[in-house]
Each structure stands twice: as C-alpha cells, then as structure tokens.
N, C-alpha and C positions, 0 to 999 in steps of 0.2 A: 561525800566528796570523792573523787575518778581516785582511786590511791594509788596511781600512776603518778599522780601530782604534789601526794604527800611529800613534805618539807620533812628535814629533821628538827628543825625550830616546834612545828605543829606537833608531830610527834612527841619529844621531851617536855611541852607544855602540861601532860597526862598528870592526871594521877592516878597511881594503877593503887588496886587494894590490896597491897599487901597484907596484911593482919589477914584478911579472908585466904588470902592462899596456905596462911599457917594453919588456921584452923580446918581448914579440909587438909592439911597436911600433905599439901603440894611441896610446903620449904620448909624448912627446920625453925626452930628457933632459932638456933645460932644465925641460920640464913640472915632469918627479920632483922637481928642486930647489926647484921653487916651491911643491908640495905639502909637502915636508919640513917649509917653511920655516912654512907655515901650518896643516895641516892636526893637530888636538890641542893647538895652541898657547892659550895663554889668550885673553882678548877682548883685553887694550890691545895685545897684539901683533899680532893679527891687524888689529887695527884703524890700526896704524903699517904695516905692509904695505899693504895696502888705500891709504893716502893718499900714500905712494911707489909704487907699483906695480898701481893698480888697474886699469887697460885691462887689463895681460896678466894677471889672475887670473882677467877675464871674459872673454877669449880661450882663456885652460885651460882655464874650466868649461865655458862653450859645445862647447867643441873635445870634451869628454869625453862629452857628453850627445849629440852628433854622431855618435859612431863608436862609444861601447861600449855596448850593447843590456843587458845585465847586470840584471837587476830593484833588484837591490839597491845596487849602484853608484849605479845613477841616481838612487833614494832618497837615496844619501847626497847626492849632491856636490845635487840640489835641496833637501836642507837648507842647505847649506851655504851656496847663493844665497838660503835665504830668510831666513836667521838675517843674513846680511850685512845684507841688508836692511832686515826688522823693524826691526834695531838703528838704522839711520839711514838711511830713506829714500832722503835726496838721493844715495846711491851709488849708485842706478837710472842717474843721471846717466853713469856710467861705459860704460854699453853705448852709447852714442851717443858714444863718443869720438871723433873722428880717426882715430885709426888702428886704429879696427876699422872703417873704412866698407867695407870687401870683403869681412865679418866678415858672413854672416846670423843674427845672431843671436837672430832671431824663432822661425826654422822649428821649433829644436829644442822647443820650449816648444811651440807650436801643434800639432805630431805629438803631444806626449805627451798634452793635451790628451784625444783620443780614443783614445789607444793604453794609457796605463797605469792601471794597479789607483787607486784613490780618491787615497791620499795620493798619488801621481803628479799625479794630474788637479787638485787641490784647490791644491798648492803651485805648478804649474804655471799654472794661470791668475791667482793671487794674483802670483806674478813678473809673467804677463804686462801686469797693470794696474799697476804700478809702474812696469815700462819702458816701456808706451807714457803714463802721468801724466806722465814726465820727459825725453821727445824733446821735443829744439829744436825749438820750433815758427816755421811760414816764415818770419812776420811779423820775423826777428830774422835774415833773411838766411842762416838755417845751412839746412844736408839732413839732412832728419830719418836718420838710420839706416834701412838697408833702402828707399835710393832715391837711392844715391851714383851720382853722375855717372861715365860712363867703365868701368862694370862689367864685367867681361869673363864672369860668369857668372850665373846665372839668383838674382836675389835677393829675397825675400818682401818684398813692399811693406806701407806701413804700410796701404793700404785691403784688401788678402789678409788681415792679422793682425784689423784691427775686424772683418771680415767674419765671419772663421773663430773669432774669439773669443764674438761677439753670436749666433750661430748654434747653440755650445756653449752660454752660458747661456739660450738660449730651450728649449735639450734639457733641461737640468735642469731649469728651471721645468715642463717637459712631465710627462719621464718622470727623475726624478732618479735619479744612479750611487749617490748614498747618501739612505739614506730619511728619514735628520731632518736633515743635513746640506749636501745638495745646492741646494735651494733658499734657505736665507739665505747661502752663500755665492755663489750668483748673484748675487742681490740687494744683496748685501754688493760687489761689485763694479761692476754697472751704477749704484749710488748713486754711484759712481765717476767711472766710464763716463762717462755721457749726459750730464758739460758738452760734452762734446765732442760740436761736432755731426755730426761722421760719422758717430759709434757711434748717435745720436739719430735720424741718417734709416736707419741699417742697420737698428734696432732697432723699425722702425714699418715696413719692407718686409718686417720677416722675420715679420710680426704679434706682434710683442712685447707692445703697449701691453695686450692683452686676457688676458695672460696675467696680470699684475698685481694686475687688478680685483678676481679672490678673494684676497687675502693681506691686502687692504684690509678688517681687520674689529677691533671692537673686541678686545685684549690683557690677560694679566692677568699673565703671569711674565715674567720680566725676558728672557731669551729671546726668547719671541714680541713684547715691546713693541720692542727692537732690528729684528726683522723688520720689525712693523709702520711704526717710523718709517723707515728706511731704503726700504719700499716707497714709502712717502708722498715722503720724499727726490725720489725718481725719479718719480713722479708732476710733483711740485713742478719738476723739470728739464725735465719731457715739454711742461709748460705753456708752456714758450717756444719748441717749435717744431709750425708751425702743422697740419702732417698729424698729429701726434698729439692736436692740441686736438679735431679734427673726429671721432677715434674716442672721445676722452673725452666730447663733446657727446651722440654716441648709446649709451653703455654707461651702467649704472648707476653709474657713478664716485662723481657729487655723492653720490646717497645713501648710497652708503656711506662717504665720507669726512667728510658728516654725521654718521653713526653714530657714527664714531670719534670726532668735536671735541665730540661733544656726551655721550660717557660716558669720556673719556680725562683722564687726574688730571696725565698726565705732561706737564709742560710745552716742551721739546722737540717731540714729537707731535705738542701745539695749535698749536704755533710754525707747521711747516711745514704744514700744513695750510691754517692761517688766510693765509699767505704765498703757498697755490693758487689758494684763492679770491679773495685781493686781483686778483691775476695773471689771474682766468679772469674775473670781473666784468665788463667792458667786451668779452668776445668771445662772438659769434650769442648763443645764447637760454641762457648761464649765470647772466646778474641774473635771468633770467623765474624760472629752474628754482632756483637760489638763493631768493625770495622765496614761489617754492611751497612750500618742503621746510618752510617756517618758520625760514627764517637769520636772518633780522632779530632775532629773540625770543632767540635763542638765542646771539647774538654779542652784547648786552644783558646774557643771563645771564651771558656769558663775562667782562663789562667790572667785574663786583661783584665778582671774584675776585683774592687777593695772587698777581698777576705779576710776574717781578721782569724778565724781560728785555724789553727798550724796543724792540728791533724787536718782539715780539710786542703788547706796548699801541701804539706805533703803528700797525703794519697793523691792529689789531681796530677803532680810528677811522676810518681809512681806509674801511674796509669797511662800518663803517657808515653812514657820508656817503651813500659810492657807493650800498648800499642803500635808502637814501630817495630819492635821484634817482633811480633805476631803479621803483620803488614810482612815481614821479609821474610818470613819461613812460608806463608800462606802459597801452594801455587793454583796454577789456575783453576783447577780440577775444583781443590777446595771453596774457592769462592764462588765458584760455578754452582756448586752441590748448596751452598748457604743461600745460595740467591732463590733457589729452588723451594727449599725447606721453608722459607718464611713465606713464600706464594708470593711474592711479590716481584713479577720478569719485566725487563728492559730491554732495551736495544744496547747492553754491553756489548766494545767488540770482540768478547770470545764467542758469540753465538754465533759468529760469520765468518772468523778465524779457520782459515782450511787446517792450517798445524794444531789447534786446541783440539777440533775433532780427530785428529788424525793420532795424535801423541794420548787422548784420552777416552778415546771410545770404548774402549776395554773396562774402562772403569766403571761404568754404567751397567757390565753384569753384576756389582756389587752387591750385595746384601737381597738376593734375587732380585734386581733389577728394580732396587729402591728408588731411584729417584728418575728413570723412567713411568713407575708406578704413580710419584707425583706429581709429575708432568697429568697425566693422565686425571688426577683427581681437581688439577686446576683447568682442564677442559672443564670436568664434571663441577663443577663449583663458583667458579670465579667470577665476578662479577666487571673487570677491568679488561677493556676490549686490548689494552696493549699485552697484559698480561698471560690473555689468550689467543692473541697474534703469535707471539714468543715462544709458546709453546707448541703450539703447531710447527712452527719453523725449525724447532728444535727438534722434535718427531722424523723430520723431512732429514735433519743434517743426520740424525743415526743412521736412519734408513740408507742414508750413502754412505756412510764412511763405515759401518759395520757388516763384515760377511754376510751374516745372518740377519738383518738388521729386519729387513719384510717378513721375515719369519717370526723372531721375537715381539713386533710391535702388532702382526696379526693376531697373535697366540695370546696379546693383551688384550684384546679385543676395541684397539684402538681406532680400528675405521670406523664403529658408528658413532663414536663421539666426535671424529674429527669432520664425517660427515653434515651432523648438525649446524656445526660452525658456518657450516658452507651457504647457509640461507641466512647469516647475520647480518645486523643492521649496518656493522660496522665496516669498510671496505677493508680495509689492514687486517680486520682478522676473516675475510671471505677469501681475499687475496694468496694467507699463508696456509688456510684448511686449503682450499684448493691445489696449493704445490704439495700439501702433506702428500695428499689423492693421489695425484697423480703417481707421485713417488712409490707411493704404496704399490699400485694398482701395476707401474710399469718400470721400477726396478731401477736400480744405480746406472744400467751403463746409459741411462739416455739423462741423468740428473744434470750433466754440463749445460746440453741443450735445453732441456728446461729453467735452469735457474739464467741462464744468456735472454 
C-alpha cells in the first residue's frame, strides 16, 4: 500500500508484537504491563489511564519510537500519540511533566520528521505542535522540557526543536513529501506556530515569509479556502513582528490579499485579512500602498454587507478612519513615489502637473535617485504599454524641470533603454520614448516647444 495513503483506522487495526520486543529487551516488563493495560482498550479506559498514569505512558511511547526502528511499530504507537491527543489536547501537557525532565522527548519526533514515509512525517510534526503549544512557558517560573537543569546528557532544546521543525515546514512549502497534502499541513501548523515568536524570527531567517505569498490567492472549495485562510492566519501573525513586516512591505502581499478581501464570500477569510490591514496601516508606506490599490472603495463595499461578527465590523471602521487620515496627510510626492514602487503608471494628473514637478523635483535625488532608478527598471521589465508610456514621460518631465536633470538621467544610463522603446508596437509608448529623446538629446530650453 502507497503510505502516503495510510489511514489511522488501517494503522490501529495492527497488531504489533509486543512480548517479542520484551524479550529482545527493546521494552521493560513494566512497559508490557502498561501496553496490555492500554493498548485495544476502548476510549473511557484509556482515557482513565491516561489521567492516573499519564507521564509514564508518555515515557513508553517515547522510549518505543527511541529504540525500535520497525516501520510499522512506529506507525502504530504515533497513532496512538496522536489519537491521545486529537481526543483532548491539554494531554500534550503530560510530556512536560516533572518526571520526564531527563526524558528527551522531542528528538524522537524531530528524527522522524525527515526519516519516515508521510504518515510518519505528517503525524510526527502534528504531535510536535501540540507539545511545543503546551510547554510551560518561563514567564510562570517552570523549565520548559528539553532544558532541565542538572542534565547529565545531551538534550534537544526547545530552540533545536522551532528550528528543525520551521526548517521542515519551509521543505514542504518548497518541495512537498506529499503532493496535495504537504503544504496545508505546513500551513496548518505554522497558523499555529508563529504566535510564538521564536518560531516567527526562525521563520523569517529561514526566508519563510516569501514562500507564503503564492497560496495567497482567491479560493473556491472548501479545501483551498481552509488553506487560504490559514495562510492569511500567519500572514495576520507575521504582521506583529517587525522583520517580516519589511519583506511584506516589498512583495506583492497587499495585492494579493486585496484580491482575496475583495472576491472572498467567506467571512472568516475577510475577518483576518481586514485584521492585517488594520495591523499593517500605520507601518512605512502600507496606508500609501493601501489607498493606491483602492482600499478605501472597497472597505465601503465591504461595510453594505450582513456581517455578523463584531471584531470584523469593528476593524472595517477602524480601517476606515485610518484611511482617511492617511488620504489627508499623503502629498503628492508620496502617492507619486507609491504609484511607482508597485510598477504599476497611469495617466494621474500629477504626471502632467507643471507645480508637482516644479514643487517636487528635488525629491527624486532621494535615496540616490530611487525612484528615478525604478522608473528605469520598468523600461527594463514591464510588460504594460501604458505603463511604459508613463514612464518615459516621466523621464522627459525631470529632464525639464531639473537643473541637472540630462546629466543625472544620462549618468543612468537611460537613453538605451528609452531608445528601444522607440521601435515599439505600441504608439503611446513610441510617442513618449520619442519626447524622452528628444529631451535628452536637446535640453529644457526648447522642451515648451516640443511638448506644444
């Protein structure tokens, strides 16, 4: 059987030989007794076990997934940890006991990780976000498990386990162990994850956050919508710490998380989403990039709709305040610079405004003439004739309204690309290569009679 497809019904069906593992002295006797006691037993039993007796059940299983290599064993007795489980979380709580602190009980889950066939890997990393959800954390004076004092042997710390865990789901996100599978249970677990901010800076040094960005798209089966909102989830967790805000700042993030708030039925979805944006509002140029994409219009739309849950109507108010004081503090300069940055030019009319260039030229030697440079790079790249019309023209209005302007924009080395333009299919953008040229070539004081 593909054990990609292994069931945990098929699985628990087993029967593994115990007695043989005692006798080659894989498990204790005590062990055996305690398997007897639990193992095919119905649920209220195991579950009366489990609340008398649960450290040492998670000391057997540990201890078994330790020392016996067995394909099949391991499958079972990791059902057997995740059916515990499933069934009531807070028994996670049990591997952090007391008296397993000399107990590593990470390692085995974090080996299989990389070492076994899918359902290995799948139920193995689902345990391992359960037991690090449910370590004592410092704040409350305990040691988290896997960092006990006094150790006398080498024991997997809880930053080895985020490390080796956020490492694993950026491999599936990459190149997944199962092809429809592998990626929403990453996903399904960093939603998890990244309150925790260790997992949130592992997760942004191992380049996590870009991996994201495509799963971020609108949904239509209830499958991919769970995918989708759980991305959004962790997006929504990314936004509160500040190195992932600054790769969300330069990736397409906004728009496509636009995309989704503005074709997404499922409430849920718009929930966190509208909850990123409340969140990303006030930090660098997300109100600019916000108010270009047309949020305002569209969180308006959002506000005519029967919402029933009140943190989603509150944040869509919120968000919209904030966007109208961002609208009023914005000048021109700045929307000009955000129009730029997303590569995406129009016929606004500051492009043709003799006072926006006149009041703003200066600002264009910024950051060494940043957003001259990407003017420049959407010559070299762009596939939208309007947007390479626009830029040309924009080339043309420096060159006149700046001193220096044929100096700077030669020193870019802007004539052969504005050159090429000049044999393009499109007439709008031949049109405005052509007035760049000219400009270039014969200087501001004849630019009246040329643009007449």
């Amino acid at each position: 059987m593909d054990q990609a497809e292994l069931t945990m019904e098929q699985v628990l069906k087993r029967d593994i030989p115990w007695e043989t593992y005692m006798t080659t002295k894989l498990i204790t006797a005590n062990g055996l007794q305690h398997l007897r006691r639990y193992d095919k037993k119905p649920e209220s039993a195991r579950a009366q076990l489990l609340d008398e007796d649960g450290p040492a059940y998670v000391h057997l299983f540990v201890s078994i997934l330790r020392d016996i290599f067995k394909e099949e064993t391991v499958e079972y007795v990791l059902a057997l940890i995740y059916e515990m489980l499933s069934a009531n979380p807070t028994r996670a709580r049990l591997f952090h006991d007391k008296s397993l602190a000399q107990e590593d009980t990470y390692e085995p889950f974090l080996r299989l990780l990389w070492k076994g066939n899918w359902f290995i890997q799948e139920k193995s990393c689902k345990i391992l976000a359960w037991i690090i959800s449910a370590r004592p954390k410092d704040g409350n004076g305990a040691i988290a498990n896997g960092e006990a004092s006094g150790s006398k042997k080498q024991i997997t710390t809880i930053d080895d386990v985020l490390k080796g865990l956020v490492e694993w789901l950026c491999a599936q996100l990459k190149q997944p162990s199962h092809p429809t599978r592998g990626a929403p249970i990453a996903i399904s677990c960093l939603s998890s994850l990244l309150k925790e901010p260790v997992v949130r800076s592992s997760f942004v040094q191992a380049d996590g956050v870009k991996l994201l960005v495509p799963l971020i798209s609108p949904a239509s089966t209830q499958q991919s919508i769970q995918l989708l909102y759980e991305t959004c989830l962790c997006v929504w967790l990314l936004s509160y710490y500040e190195p992932a805000v600054e790769y969300l700042a330069t990736s397409r993030t906004m728009q496509r998380l636009t995309e989704v708030v503005k074709s997404s039925t499922k409430e849920k979805v718009v929930r966190v989403v509208i909850l990123t944006f409340r969140n990303l509002l006030p930090k660098g140029t997300f109100g600019a990039q916000m108010v270009e994409l047309g949020l305002p219009h569209i969180i308006h739309s959002l506000k005519t709709q029967a919402w029933s849950d009140e943190d989603l109507l509150d944040a869509l108010n919120q968000l919209e305040e904030g966007l109208k004081d961002k609208i009023k503090k914005l000048s021109s300069f700045d929307k000009y610079k955000q129009e730029v940055l997303l590569g995406q030019l129009d016929w606004n009319p500051m492009h043709k405004e003799a006072n926006f260039w006149r009041e703003n030229v200066t600002s264009f030697e910024e950051n060494d003439f940043q957003i001259l440079r990407v003017l420049l790079t959407i010559l070299d790249t762009s596939t939208d004739p309007r947007s390479l019309a626009v830029a040309c023209f924009d080339l043309s209005q420096f060159i006149q309204y700046h001193a220096a302007g044929r100096v700077i924009v030669t020193d870019l080395k802007a004539k052969e690309r504005v050159m090429k333009l000049m044999n393009h299919e499109n007439a709008e953008v031949t049109k405005n290569a052509l007035l760049c040229i000219q400009r270039l070539l014969l200087g501001a004081k004849y630019a009246s009679f040329l643009q007449a």
